[in-house]
N, C-alpha and C positions, 0 to 999 in steps of 0.2 A: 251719157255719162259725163257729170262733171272733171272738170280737171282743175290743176293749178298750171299758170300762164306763165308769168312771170312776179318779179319784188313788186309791188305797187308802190310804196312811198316806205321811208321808217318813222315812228314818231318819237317826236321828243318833249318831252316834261317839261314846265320850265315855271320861276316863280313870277316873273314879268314876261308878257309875250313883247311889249311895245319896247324894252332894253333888247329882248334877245334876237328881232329883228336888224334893229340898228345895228349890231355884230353882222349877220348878214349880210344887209344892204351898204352899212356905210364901208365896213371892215372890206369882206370880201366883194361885195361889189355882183351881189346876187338880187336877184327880182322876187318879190312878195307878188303873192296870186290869192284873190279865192281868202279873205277873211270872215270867218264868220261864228256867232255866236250858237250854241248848240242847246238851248233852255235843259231840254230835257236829262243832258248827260249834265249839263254844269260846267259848260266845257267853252272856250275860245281858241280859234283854232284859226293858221295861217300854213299856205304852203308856202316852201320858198323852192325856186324851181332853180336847178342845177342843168342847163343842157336840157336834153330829153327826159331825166329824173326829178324825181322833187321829195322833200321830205316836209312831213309835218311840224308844227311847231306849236302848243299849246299851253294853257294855262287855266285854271280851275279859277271858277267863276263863284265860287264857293267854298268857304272852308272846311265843309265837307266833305267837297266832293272827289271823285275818284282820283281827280288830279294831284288836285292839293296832298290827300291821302300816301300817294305813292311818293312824291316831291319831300314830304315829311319824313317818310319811311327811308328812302333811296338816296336822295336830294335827283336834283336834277340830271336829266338824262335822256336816255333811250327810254323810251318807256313801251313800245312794241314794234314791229316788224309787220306790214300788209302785204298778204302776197295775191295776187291776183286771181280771177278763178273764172272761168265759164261754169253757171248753173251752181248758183251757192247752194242750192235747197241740197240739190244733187250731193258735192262738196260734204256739206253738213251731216247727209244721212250716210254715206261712206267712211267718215270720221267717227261718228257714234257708233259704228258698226262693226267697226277697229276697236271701239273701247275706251276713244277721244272722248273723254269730256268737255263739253263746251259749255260757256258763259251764255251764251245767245243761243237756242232750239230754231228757233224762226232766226231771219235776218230785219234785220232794221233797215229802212229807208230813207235816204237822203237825195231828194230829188233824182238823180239820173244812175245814185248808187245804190248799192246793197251790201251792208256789213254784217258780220257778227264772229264773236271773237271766241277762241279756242280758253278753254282754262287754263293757267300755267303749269299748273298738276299734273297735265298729262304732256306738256312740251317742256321739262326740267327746266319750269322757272322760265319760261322765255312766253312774255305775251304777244302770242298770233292773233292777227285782223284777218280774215276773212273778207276779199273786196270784189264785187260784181262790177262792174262800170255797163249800162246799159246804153 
């Protein structure tokens, strides 16, 4: 049976990722990890690691795309909550089974991860990640 673990990271929207680090690193005085460009979503994306925690940090690689989209709508922000899981498939078919809507059926793969994301429809407005770490 899958479960959920723990928070994995929260992420945050943003219109420059290369300004909203420097807040980060130079301001607080926090470590950037792990930048990388995501073709497929449209997406750039950096952690920056707090301690044991780390939170995402992204920006839309496109004016289309989901980022930019929310940043427009919202402005900048929070833009979802990961929470960790043993056996996303698992995870996945016991949310659909509850009557969870999800964005993702399958999970998506990022080398050593596996995401995929709950609809906000069925979490009032709040977008859940779904994150495996293998």
């Amino acid at each position: 049976m899958g479960r959920i673990v723990q928070i994995d990271h929260v992420g945050i929207a943003v219109k420059n990722l290369d300004e909203a680090l420097k807040l980060f690193t130079e301001v607080f005085g926090l470590k950037v990890r792990d930048i990388s460009v995501y073709e497929a979503d449209r997406v750039r994306s950096a952690f920056v690691e707090v301690g044991e925690s780390a939170f995402e940090v992204s920006e839309s690689t496109d004016p289309e795309g989901p980022i930019a989209k929310f940043v427009e709508k919202r402005g900048e922000g929070i833009h979802h909550v990961s929470l960790r899981v043993e056996n996303i498939e698992e995870v996945i078919e016991e949310l659909k089974a509850k009557g969870v809507q999800m964005i993702d059926e399958k999970p998506r793969s990022y080398g050593n991860i596996k995401i995929a994301f709950v609809h906000p429809k069925s979490t009032r407005g709040i977008l859940v990640e779904l994150c495996e770490r293998l």
